[in-house]
N, C-alpha and C positions, 0 to 999 in steps of 0.2 A: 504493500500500500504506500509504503513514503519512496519508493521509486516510482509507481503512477502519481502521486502529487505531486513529485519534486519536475516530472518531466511538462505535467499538465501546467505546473505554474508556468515554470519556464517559457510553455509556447503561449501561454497568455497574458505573463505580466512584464516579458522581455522588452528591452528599450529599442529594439528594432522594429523599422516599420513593416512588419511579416504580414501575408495575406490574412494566414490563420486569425491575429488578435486583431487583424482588420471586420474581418469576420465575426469575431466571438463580441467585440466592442457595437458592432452594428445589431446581435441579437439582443444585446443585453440593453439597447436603447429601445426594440422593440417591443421587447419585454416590459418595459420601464411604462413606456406608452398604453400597452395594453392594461395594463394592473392603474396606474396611473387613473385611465378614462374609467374602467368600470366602477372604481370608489367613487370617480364625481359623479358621477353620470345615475349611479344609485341613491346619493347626497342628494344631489339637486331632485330629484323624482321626487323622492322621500318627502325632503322639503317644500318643492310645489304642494304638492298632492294635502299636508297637511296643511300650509297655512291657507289655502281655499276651503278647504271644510271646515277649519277655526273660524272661519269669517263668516261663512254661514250659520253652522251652530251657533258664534257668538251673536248673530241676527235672532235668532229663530229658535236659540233651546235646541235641544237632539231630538224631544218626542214634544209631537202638539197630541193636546186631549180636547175633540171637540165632539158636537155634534155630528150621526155620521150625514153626508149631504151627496146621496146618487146624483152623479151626472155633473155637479159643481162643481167648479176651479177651488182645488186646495185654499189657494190664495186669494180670498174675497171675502165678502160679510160671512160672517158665523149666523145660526140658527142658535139662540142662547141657551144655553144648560143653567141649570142651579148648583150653585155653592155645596160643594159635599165635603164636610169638617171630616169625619169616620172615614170616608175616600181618600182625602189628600194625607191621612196621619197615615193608611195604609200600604200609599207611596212611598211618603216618607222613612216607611220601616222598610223598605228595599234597600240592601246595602251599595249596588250602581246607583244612587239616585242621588245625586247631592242638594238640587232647590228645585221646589213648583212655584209657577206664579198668576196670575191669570190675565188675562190679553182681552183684548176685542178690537173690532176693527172699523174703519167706516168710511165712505168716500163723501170726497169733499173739494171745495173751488177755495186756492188762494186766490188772492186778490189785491193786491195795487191802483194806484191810479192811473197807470199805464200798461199791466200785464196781467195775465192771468193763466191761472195755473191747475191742471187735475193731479190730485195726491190719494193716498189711499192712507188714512191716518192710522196708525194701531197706537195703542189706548192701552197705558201701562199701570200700575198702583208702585205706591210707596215700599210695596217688598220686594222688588223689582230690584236687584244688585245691577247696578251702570256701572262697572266696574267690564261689565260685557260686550257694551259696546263705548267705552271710554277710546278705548284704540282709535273708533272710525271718529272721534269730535276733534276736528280741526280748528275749530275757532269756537269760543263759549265754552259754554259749561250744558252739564243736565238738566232736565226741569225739575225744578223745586214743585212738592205735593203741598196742597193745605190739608188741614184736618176735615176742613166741611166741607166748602165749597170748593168745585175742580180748578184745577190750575191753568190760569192762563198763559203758560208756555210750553211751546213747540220747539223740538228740534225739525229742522228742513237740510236733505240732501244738499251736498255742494252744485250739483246739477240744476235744483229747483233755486238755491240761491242764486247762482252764475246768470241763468235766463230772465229772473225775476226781476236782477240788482239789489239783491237783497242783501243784508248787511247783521252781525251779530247785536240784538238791541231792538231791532226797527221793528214796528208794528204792524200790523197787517189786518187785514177782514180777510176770514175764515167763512164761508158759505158751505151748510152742508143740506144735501138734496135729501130732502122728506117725500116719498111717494105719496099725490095728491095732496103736496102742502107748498105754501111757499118756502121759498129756500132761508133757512136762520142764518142770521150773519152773527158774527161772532168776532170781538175784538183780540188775537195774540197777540203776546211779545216772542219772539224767536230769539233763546235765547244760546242758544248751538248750530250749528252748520257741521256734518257729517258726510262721511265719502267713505265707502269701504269698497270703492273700486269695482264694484257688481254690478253693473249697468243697470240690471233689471228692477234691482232694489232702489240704487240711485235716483231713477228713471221716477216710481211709485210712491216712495213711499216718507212719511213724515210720523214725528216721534209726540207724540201728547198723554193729556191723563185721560185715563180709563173711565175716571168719572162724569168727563163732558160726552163719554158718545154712548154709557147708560142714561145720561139726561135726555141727550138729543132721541134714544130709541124709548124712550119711556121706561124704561126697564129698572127692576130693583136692583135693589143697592148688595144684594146677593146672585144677580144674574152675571154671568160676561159670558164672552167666544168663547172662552177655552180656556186651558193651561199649556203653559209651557213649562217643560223640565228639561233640567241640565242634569248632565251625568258625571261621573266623575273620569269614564271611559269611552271615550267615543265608538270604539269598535265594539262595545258590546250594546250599539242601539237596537238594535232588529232584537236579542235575547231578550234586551227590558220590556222592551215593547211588545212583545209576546206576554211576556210575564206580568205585566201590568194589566193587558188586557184581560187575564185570565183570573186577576183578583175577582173572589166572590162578590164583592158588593162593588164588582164594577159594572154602572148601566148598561142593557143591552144595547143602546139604542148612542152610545156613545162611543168613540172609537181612539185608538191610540196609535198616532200617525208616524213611523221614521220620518224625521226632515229629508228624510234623501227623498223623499217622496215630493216634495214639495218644490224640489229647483233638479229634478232628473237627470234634465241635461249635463247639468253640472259633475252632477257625480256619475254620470254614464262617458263626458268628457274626461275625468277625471283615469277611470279606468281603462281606456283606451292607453292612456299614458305608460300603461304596465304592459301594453304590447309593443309600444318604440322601445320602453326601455329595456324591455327581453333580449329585441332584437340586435340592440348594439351591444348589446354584454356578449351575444351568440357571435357576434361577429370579430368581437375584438377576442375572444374564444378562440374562434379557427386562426386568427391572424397569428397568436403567439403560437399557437401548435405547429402552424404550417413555418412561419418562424424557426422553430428549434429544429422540426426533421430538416427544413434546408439547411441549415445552419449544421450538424451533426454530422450529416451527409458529406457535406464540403469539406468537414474538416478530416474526416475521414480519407477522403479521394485526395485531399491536398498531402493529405501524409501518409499513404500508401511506401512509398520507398521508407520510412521512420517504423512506419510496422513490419513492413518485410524485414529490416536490419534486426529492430527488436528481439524476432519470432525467431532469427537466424542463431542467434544469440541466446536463444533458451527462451526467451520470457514468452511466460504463458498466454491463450485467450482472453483468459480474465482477467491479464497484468494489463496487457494492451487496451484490452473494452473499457475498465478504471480510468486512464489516463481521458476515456472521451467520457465516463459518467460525469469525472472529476470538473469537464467544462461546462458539464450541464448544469451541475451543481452550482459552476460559478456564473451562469448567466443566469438561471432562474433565481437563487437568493439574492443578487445584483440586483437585478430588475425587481424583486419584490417590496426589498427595503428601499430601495431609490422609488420606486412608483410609489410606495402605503407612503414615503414623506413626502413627493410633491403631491400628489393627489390630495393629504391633509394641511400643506401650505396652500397649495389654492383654496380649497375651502376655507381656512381661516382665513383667509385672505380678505374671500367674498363677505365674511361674516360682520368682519370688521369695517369694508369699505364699502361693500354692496357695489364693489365694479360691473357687476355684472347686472343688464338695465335688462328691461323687459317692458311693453306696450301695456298698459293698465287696463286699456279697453279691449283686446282681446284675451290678457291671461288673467287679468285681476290685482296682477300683482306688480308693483312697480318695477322690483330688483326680485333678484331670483333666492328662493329661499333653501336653506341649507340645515338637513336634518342629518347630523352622522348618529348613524347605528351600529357600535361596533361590531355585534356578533356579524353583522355583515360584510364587515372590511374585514375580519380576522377569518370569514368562511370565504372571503375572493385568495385572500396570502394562500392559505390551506390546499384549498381548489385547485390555485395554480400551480404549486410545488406539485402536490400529489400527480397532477396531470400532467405534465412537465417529466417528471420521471416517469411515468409510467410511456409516453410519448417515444422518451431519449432511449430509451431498450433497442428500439427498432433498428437508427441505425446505425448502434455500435455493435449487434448483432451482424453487421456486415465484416467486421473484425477476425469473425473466422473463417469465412472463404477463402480470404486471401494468401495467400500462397509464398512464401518466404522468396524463392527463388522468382516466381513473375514480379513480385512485389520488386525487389532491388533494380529490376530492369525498367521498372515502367518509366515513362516521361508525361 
């Protein structure tokens, strides 16, 4: 073994410019590349994928509890349910479930004296943690609850502000349509302006108390849309949401919604993403593979005469095959630890600078988001040695044909 190390080093850390370390320096960069890409390229997935479902959850709670409503848009007026104390404490005793709160929703005309505006208001109460959507308030603050009377402050999209001229302070008439009634005008202050980068939401929708659109619907002071619940685990919505549903003293006639339900697209866009990013990992896959057999191969054929003298000279199949594990060994841990550390310096990189920009109107997200998972980066290192060796067999398996006496002769 330390005459195949000593010969292996030799032809790969010699100060001559030889083809062989020409060669073995060009796998071990492609190597470097491949390990490299599939950390970011998993990072970044990871991270997109999560902070757009953050942004919706943090919209929307994981599970809506409403009335069920065939044939209607998720996202429109509720059918009102009553207040179930014994129901939400039964939530509450779910150990995924971290807060309920209850919602409703209502459309309505802002209004200026030069613009005017359709919103779709959802109507929050004072247990309502803004700490949810704090993230999307780019300018102001939350609305402030009273104890009696409902509040007259609105948060409005940056979209609805931008069109409007609307300004953090400024007041407004709120007009909300009554079937077969004239329209109630209604004095706000807006006192937030919000952007979470969702079009759809930006587009729709404005932030109020819960208690002006039970006024405006007549409704008691125990009715609303819905609840929303936040979980403490995002991937397990679909199991609560079963499990919630299937509480005894949960209404028939009421239903417990995944949000993924409610913006599909999104999370069916979302998922797609897990078949781009299969296919570049598959790809940067065959490139180090195909990589190392050429690589093995070459170095082999280039030192045909170095093994025929070897073999002449005694030294075994297995002395000789060593000498080429021995460079496999140094191009794949080369390439592994030089890739796992640029691969986690660009990441921290992005983390730190967010060099990396992205369109907000079609991903949602301004800069590119970065989620490391290590058992992931320590299953691509693992992945790639193991296959790497198991790859490099093949063609120092060419090591025994060769012939001691053809071998001295070749050119």
């Amino acid at each position: 073994m330390k005459v195949a190390g000593f010969i292996a080093n030799r032809i790969a850390f010699n100060q001559q410019k030889t083809f062989s370390r020409f060669i073995i320096r060009l796998s071990v960069a492609a190597t470097i590349i491949s390990v490299a890409v599939m950390i970011v390229t998993l990072a970044l997935a990871n991270g997109f994928q999560e902070a757009v479902s953050q942004k919706v959850f943090s919209f929307w709670g994981h599970i809506r509890i409403q009335e069920k409503q065939p044939g209607k848009a998720i996202i429109s007026e509720e059918t009102p349910i009553y207040k179930n104390d014994s129901l939400i404490n039964s939530i509450l005793q779910n150990p995924e479930v971290k807060s309920i709160h209850p919602f409703a929703t209502r459309y309505a005309i802002l209004k200026t004296t030069d613009d005017i505006e359709g919103v779709l208001v959802k109507g929050l109460d004072d247990s309502y943690d803004f700490d949810n959507l704090q993230q999307f308030i780019k300018q102001g603050r939350a609305i402030r609850f009273n104890d009696t009377a409902f509040s007259r402050e609105i948060l409005v999209s940056d979209y609805t502000a931008s069109r409007m001229k609307l300004h953090v302070n400024d007041t407004i008439i709120i007009y909300f349509i009554m079937p077969g009634e004239n329209p109630r005008p209604r004095k706000i202050t807006i006192t937030g302006i919000y952007k979470t980068g969702i079009e759809e939401y930006d587009r729709l929708f404005a932030i109020g108390d819960i208690k002006l659109i039970q006024q405006l619907n007549n409704w008691q002071p125990d009715e609303v849309g819905g609840y929303e619940i936040f979980l403490h685990d995002y991937k397990k919505i679909d199991t609560t949401a079963n499990d919630l549903y299937n509480i005894d003293a949960f209404p028939n006639t009421w239903d417990a919604i995944s949000v993924k339900k409610v913006s599909p697209n999104i999370f069916d866009w979302l998922n797609m993403q897990d078949v781009t990013r299969n296919v570049l990992i598959i790809i940067m896959v065959i490139v180090a593979v195909i990589n190392l057999i050429t690589c093995l191969m070459i170095l082999v054929l280039e030192r045909v005469r170095m093994i025929g003298i070897l073999k002449s000279l005694g030294a075994t199949d297995w002395t000789v095959q060593k000498i080429f594990l021995r460079h496999s060994l140094i191009i794949t841990i080369t390439g592994i630890l030089i890739g796992t550390s640029l691969a986690l310096g660009i990441l921290w990189l992005q983390q730190e600078t967010g060099f990396i920009k992205l369109k907000e109107e079609a991903y949602y997200l301004s800069t590119a988001a970065v989620k490391i998972v290590w058992w992931q980066v320590a299953a691509i290192c693992a992945c790639t040695l193991i296959v790497c060796f198991l790859i490099m067999m093949i063609p120092s398996l060419l090591v025994k044909k060769i012939q001691p006496v053809k071998a001295i002769q070749f050119r």
